[in-house]
C-alpha positions in Angstrom: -93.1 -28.8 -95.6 -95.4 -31.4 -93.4 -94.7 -34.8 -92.5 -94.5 -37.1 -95.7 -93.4 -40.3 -96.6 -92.9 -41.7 -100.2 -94.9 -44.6 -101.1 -93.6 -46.6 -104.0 -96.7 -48.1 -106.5 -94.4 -50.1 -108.4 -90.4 -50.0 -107.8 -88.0 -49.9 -111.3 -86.8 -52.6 -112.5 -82.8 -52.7 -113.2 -82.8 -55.6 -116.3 -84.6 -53.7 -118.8 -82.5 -52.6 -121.8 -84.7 -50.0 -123.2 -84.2 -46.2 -121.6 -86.5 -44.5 -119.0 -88.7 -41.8 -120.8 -90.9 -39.5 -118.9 -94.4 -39.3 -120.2 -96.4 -36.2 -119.7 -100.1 -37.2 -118.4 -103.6 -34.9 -117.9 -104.3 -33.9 -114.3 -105.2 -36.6 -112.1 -104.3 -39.2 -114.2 -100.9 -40.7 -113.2 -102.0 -43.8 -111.4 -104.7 -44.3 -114.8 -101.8 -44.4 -116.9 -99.4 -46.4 -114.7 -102.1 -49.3 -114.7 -102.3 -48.8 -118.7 -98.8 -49.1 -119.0 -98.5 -52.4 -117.0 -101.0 -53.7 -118.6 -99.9 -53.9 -121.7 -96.3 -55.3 -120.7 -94.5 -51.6 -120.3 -92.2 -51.3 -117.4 -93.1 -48.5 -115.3 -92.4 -46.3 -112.5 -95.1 -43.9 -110.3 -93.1 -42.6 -107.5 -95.7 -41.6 -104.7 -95.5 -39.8 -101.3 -97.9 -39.6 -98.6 -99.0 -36.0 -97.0 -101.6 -34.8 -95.0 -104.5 -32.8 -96.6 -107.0 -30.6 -94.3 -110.6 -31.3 -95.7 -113.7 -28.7 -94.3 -114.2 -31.5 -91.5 -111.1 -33.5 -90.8 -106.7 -33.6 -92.1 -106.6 -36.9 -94.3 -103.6 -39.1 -95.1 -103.6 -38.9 -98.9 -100.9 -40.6 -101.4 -99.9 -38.0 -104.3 -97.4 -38.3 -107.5 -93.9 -37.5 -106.4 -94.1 -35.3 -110.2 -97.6 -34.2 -110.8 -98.6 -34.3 -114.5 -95.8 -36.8 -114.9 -94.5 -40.7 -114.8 -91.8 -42.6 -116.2 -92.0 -45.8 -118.8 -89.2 -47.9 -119.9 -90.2 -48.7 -124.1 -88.6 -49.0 -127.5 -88.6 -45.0 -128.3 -89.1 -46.4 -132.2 -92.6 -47.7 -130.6 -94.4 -44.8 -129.3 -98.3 -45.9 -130.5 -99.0 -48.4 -127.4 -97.8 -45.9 -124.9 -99.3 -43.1 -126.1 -102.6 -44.8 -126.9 -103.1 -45.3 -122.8 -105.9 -42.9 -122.2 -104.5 -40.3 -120.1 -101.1 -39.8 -121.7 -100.5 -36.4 -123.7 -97.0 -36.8 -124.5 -93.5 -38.4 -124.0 -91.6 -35.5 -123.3 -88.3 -34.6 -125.4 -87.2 -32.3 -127.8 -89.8 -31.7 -130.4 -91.6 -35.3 -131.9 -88.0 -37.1 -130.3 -88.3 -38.4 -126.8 -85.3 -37.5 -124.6 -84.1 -40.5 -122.2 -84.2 -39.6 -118.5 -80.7 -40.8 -117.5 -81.0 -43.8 -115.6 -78.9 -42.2 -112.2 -81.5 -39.7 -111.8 -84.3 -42.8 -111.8 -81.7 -44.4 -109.7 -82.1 -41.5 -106.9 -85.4 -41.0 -106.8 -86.0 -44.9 -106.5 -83.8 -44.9 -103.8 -85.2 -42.1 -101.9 -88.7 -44.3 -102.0 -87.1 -47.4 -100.4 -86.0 -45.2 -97.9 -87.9 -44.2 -94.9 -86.7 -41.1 -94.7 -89.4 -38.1 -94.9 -89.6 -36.7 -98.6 -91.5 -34.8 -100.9 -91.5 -32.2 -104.0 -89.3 -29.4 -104.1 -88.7 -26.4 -106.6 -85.6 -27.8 -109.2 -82.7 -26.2 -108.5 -79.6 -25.5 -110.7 -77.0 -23.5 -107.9 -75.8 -25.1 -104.6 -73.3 -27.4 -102.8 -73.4 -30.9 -104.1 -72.8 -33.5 -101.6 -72.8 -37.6 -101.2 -74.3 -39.2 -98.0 -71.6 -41.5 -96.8 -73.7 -43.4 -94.4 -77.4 -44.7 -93.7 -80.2 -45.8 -96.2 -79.2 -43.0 -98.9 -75.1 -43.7 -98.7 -73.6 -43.5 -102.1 -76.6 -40.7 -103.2 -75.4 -37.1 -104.5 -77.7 -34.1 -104.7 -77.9 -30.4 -103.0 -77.5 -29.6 -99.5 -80.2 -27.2 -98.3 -80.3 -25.8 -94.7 -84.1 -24.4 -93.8 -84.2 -23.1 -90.0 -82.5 -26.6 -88.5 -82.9 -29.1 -90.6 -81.0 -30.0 -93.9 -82.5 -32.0 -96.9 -80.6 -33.2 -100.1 -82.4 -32.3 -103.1 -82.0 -34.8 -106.2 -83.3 -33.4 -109.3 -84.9 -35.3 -112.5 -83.2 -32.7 -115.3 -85.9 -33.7 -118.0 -89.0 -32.5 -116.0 -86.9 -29.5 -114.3 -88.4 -31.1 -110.9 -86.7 -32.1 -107.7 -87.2 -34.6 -104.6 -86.4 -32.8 -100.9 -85.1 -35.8 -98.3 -84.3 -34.8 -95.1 -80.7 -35.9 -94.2 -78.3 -35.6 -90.9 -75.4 -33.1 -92.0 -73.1 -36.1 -90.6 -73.8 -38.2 -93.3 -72.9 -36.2 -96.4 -69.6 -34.8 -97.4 -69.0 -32.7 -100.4 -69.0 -34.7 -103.5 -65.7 -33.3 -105.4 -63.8 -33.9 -101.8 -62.3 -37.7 -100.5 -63.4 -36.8 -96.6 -64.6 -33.8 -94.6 -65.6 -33.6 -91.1 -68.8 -32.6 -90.2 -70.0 -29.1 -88.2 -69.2 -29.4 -84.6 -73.0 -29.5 -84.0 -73.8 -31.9 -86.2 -71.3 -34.4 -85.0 -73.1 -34.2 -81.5 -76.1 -34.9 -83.1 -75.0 -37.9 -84.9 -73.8 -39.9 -82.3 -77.0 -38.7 -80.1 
């Protein structure tokens, strides 16, 4: 995975009372629709990150959806018609004509991992795995899936409703396994923490 930052377009508000839905949007469309949204009064959330893209003559910083095909609303689910008359949406996504909330700790996360500055980006959903809780820095308080890949580790928080997932790279230091009160970290990783 290269470099990449998220880049929030608009953050979540916490006051609303309606749920978070996710709304399923053609190709290419996810900003479209996020300006739609807002401007007809919905509350809305586009997580973005930034990456580098080669071109045939030069690597570009570009800014992508966080979820491709995918962004989240906050509405009255007995309301659908002004959301899904936003050119660009397809569908809210749920279990047949019903939408299905997104729970709001999973919003929570990912929100969280964007005010971050920690690098991020997509990464495959996963279901297996240790489930930790950073104890310290920016993402303290955050559970998700500690990964190892060659020396680095990442905790992976996944959105269940879109079975899609956000990779954040972490210091091993920080977390502790969730279902435990404290655990010390690896030898190495304690070195590296107070480096």
């Amino acid at each position: 995975m290269s470099a990449i930052r998220l880049s929030p377009l608009e953050e979540p508000a916490r006051g609303g009372r309606e749920a978070w839905f996710a709304i399923r949007v053609r190709s290419n469309f996810e900003k479209s629709v996020a300006t739609g949204l807002r401007d007809k009064g919905f509350e809305e959330f586009l997580p973005l990150y930034r990456t580098r893209r080669q071109w045939s003559d030069r690597i570009k910083e570009v800014e992508l959806p966080l979820f491709p095909g995918y962004i989240f609303g906050r509405f009255d689910p007995s309301h659908l018609w002004p959301v899904l008359s936003v050119q660009g949406v397809v569908h809210i996504v749920g279990a047949g004509p019903v939408p299905t909330p997104v729970d709001d700790a999973e919003i929570e996360a990912v929100s969280m991992i964007m005010r971050s500055t920690a690098a991020a980006g997509p990464w495959p959903y996963l279901r297996t795995g240790d489930t930790v809780k950073v104890t310290h820095g920016a993402l303290s308080g955050l559970t998700g899936i500690l990964l190892q890949i060659k020396s680095q580790y990442r905790l992976v928080v996944s959105v269940s409703m879109l079975m899609r997932s956000v990779a954040v790279e972490i210091d091993i230091a920080w977390v502790r396994p969730s279902n435990s009160p404290s655990v010390c970290p690896p030898d190495g990783a304690r070195s590296r923490a107070a480096a």
